[in-house]
N, C-alpha and C positions, 0 to 999 in steps of 0.2 A: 156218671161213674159209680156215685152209692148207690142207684137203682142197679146196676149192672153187678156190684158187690150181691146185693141181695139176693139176687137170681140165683147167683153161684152158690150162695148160702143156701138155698131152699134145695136147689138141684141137690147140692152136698148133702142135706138134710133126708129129702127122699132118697137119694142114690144107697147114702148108709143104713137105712132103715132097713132100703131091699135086702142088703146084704146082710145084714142084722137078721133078717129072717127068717137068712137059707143059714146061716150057721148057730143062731140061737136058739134056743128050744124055748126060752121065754119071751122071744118074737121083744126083742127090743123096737121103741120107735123115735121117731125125733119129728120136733114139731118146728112148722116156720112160720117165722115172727116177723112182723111189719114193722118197722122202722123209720124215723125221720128221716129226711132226708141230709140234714146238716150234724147226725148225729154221729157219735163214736161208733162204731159198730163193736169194736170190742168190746165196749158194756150191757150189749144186747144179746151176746152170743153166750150160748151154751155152757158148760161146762164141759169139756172134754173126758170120756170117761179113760180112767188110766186101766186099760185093759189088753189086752193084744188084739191086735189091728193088724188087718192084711195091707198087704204094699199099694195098694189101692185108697186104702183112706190113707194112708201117709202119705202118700202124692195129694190129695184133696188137702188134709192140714196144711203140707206148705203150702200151698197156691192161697190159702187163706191170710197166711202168716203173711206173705209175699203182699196180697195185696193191700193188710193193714199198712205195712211200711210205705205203700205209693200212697198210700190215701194222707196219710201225715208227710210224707215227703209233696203232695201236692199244697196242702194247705200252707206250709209252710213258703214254698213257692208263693202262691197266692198273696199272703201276707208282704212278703217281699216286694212282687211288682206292684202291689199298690203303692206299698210309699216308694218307691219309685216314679210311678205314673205322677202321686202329690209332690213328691220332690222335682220334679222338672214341671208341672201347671206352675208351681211357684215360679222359678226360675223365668218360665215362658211372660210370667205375670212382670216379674220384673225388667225383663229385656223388654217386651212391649211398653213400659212404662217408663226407660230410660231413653226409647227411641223417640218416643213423643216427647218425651224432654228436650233431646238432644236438636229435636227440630226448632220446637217451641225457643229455644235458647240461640239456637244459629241465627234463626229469623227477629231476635231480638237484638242481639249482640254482633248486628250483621258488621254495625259501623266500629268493637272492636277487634273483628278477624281484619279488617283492612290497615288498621292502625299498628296491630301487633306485625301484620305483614309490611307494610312499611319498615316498622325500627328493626325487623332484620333483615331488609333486603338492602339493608344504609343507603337507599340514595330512593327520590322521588321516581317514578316511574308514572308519570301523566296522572296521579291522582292516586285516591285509597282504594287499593287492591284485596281481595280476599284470601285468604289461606286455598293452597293446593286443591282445587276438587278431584283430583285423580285422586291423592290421599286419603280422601274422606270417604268416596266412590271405592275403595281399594277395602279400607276398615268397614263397611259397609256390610258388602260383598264376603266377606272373610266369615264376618257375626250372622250372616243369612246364610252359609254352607254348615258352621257350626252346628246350627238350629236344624235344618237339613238332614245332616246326619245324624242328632240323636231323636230326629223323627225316624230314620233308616231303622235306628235300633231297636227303636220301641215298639216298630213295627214288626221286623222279625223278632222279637221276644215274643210277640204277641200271638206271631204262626205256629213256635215251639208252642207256645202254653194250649194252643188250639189242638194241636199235634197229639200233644200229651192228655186232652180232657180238660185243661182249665178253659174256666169263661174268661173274656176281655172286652169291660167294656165299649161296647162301639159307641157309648153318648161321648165317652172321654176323646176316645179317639177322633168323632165331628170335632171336639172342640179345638182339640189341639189342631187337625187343619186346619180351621177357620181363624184359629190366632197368626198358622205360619202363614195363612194368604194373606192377612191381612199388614203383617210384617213384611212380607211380601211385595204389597203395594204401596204401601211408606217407602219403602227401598228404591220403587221406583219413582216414588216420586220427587225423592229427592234428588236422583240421580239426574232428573229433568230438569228440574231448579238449579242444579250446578251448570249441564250443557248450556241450558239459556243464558246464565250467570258468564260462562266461558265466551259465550257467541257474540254478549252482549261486551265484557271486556275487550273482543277482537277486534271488533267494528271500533270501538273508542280506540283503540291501538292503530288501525288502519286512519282514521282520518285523523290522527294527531300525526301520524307518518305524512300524509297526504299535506297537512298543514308545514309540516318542515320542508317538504321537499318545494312547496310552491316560491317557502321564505329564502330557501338556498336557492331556487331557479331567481328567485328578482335579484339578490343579490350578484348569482353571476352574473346576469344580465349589466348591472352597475358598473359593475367593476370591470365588464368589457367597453362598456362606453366609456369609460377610464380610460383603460388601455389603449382604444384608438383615438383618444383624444378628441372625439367630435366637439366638446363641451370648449377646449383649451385653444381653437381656431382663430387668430387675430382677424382673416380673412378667408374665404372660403377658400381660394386657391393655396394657401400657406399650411400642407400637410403634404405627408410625405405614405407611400403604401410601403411597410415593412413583410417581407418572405423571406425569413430565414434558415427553413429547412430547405432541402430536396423531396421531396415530397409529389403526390399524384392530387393532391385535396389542397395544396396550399396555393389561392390564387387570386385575384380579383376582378371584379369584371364592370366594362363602362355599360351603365345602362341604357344608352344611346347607341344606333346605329351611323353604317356611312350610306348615303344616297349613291346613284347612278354617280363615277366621277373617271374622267378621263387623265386627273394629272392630280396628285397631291405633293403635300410635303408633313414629314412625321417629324417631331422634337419632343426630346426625353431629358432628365438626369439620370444619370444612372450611378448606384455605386455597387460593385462586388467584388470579391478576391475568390472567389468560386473555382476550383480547378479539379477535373479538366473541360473547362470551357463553361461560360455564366450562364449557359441556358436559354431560355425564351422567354424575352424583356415583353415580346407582345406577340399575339397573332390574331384574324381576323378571319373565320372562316363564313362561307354562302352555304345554302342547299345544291350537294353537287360538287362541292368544293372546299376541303376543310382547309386547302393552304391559297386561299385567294391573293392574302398578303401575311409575311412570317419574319420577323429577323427571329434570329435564332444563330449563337453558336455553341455546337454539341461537339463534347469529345475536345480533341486536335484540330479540329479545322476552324478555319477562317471566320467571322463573324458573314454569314449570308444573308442577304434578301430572298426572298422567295413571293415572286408577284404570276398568280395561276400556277403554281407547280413550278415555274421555271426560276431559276436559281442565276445571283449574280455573288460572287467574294467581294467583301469588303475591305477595305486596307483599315481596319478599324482596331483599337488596344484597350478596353477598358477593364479589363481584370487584377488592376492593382489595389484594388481597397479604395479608393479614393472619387471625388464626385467627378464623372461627365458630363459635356453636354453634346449631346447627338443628334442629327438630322439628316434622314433620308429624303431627296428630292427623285421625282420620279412622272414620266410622261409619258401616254400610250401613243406620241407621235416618234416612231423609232424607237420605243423601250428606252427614252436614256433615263439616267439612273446617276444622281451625285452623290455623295456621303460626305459630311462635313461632322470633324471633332475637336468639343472646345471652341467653335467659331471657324476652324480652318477647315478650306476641302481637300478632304486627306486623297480621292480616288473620284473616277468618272467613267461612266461605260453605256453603252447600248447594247440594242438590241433581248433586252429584257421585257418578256412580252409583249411587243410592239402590236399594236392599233388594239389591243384589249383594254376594255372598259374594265373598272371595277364595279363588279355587280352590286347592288344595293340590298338592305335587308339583314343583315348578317350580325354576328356575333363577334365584340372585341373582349377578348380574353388578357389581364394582365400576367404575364408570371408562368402560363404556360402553352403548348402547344397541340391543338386541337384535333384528332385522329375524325372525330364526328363533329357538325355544328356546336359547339356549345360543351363538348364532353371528350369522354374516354383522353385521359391524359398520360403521359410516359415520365415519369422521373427521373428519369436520367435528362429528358429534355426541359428541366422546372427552371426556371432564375432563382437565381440565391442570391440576396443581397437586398436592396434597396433603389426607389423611383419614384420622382416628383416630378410635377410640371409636362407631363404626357398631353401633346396638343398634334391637332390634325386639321390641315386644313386643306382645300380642293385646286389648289393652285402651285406652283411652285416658288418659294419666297425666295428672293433677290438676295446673295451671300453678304451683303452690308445688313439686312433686319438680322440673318443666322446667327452674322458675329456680334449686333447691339444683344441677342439676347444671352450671348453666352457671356458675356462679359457683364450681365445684369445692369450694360444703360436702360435698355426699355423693355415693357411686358409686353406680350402680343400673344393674347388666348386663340387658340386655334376658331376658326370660324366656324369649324363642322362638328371635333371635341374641343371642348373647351374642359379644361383639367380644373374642374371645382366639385365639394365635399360631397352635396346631394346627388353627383353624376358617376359615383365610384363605390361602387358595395365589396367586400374581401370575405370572405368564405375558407374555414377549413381551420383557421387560426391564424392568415393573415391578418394584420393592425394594418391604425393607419391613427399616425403619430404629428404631434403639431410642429411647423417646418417655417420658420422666416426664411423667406425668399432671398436668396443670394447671403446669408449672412452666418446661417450654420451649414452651408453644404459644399461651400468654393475650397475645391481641395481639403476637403477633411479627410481625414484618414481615418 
């Protein structure tokens, strides 16, 4: 720009001379002078002569005047963004210098961000935790756009001052990028050190989860063997299977099957007050046949048998709250079919699937009634109540053993089920509770 002054000054110089020539008769001239480059130019110029001037040099003087004023109005600029540029290296100097502190100090004082995090979080949380890294990642982030943008500024300062003819150093300017990259990569790397720090807390978080959930599963586990009493057993046979919803999931089941049988007889206790109608105390379905064998009373109707699909009424009452004892006798010579309650036979009938076998194979369901082998169950069709002492045996027993057992003179385990602990599993939230034989269940209400 002062060589560009000079120019104007020499041009100015010869231009006035010309004219000096055509109107002076003593041929005035002006001479041009070389000059520093950092120097005043007004102390090198001329004297103006006070003379009359055509409007032509007066347009030349201001443009002179004019551009003394840029020349001190840039230096002054100049002056300006330097300590600017030094006032923010400082600054850059100490933010750099507070970040490496701030690391150097997290990574020393790691054990106490977790301390101070404890005593305000008031309660243990599986060990010493650190302070927030979103927080820190958040403060971080906030101090690196700061930085950011008075690089934005320094930069466009630095296009005006290009604009206008000032120089700006470009060393200053490498450096100042290379401090913000490098601030830059501290930012990230701490921000790595937190995710790991985060990822690593998570993992300790999940398998202290993992570790309580395994302590609550043994503990239910406990406390359902409680519940069903395996543990409280005088004798194997002396428990009782509890269902006391309606329900489609509440059930039990013998894990023993029935063989090929031409004639059985079934005995139960039973207690319920279930209304309208206790349900299905038991069923027995094949492949092919879900109602092989079914008592079952659902709704209003009758307590029924059900041997192959075909259906006999019972003259049977046990929905008063109170303990029964039940047995169905039954032969595939003529379908007969007895029902004895409490020891007496209440009813008798044929023609209930006569000369059919009971197929072998198959599935005894306590509690409910079998749409498929083994499944798909109806709650409206469930038992509600309570049964002990479920025995099956392949024969028809004689009405004097019926009535020694309802009257608890003698035991007589079924030949085929035999009702003991290891031969009965309950599923859904069925128990199964400890039962002295004849001495909590005779008529209790």
């Amino acid at each position: 720009m002062l060589a560009f002054l000079a120019g104007l000054m020499c041009f100015f110089a010869l231009g006035g001379g010309s004219v000096a020539r055509g109107q002076d008769a003593k041929g005035t001239r002006f001479v041009c002078t070389s000059i520093p480059i950092d120097a005043d130019p007004s102390c090198h110029l001329p004297p103006i002569p006070m003379q009359s001037t055509s409007p032509q040099e007066d347009d030349l003087r201001n443009t002179v005047m004019q551009l003394r004023e840029t020349i001190l109005q840039q230096k002054e600029t100049i002056v300006n963004q330097r300590e600017t540029i030094k006032e923010l290296t400082g600054k850059l100097t100490r933010c750099e210098s507070a970040s490496e502190t701030t690391i150097l100090d997290a990574k020393y004082n790691q054990g106490s961000w977790r301390k101070d995090f404890s005593k305000t979080s008031g309660k243990d949380t599986m060990g010493d935790l650190p302070r927030n890294p979103s927080e820190t990642i958040d403060n971080l982030g906030r101090t690196m756009q700061s930085l950011k943008d008075r690089l934005e500024n320094l930069e466009q300062q630095q296009m005006r001052a290009n604009m206008s003819g000032a120089a700006f150093p470009n060393e200053l300017r490498d450096l100042l990028q290379r401090r913000l990259g490098d601030l830059e990569n501290q930012l990230l790397n701490k921000v790595s050190e937190l995710e790991d720090e985060k990822s690593m807390l998570y993992n300790e978080t999940a398998a202290h989860r993992h570790r309580t959930d395994a302590a609550l599963n043994t503990l239910l586990e406990r406390i359902t063997e409680l519940e069903k009493g395996n543990s409280g057993f005088k004798s194997p046979e002396d428990f009782k299977v509890s269902l006391p919803l309606r329900t489609n999931y509440l059930y039990g089941r013998i894990k023993k099957s029935l063989p090929e049988m031409y004639a059985f007889t079934v005995c139960m206790w039973l207690k319920s007050s279930a209304s309208p109608g206790i349900g299905t105390p038991f069923s027995y379905g094949v492949p092919g046949q879900a109602n092989e064998i079914v008592l079952i009373e659902w709704g209003n109707n009758a307590i029924e048998l059900l041997i192959n699909d075909k259906v006999a009424q019972l003259p049977l009452s046990v929905s008063d709250g109170r303990w029964h004892h039940i047995c169905i006798t039954w032969t595939t010579r003529d379908g007969l079919w007895e029902a004895y309650q409490d020891g007496e036979k209440l009813g008798s009938g044929e023609n209930l699937a006569p000369w059919h076998p009971i197929k072998p194979g198959g599935v005894i369901i306590l509690g409910q009634e079998q749409d498929t082998v083994g499944g798909r169950f109806d709650a409206t069709q469930a038992f509600v109540g309570e049964m002990t002492q479920f025995n099956i045996w392949d024969r028809v027993l004689k009405a004097q053993d019926i009535m020694s057992m309802a009257n608890c003179s003698s035991n007589m385990p079924g030949n085929v089920i035999p009702w003991v602990d290891n031969n009965v599993d309950v599923f859904g939230g069925a128990t199964k509770w400890a039962l002295e034989m004849c001495e909590d269940r005779l008529y209790d209400s």
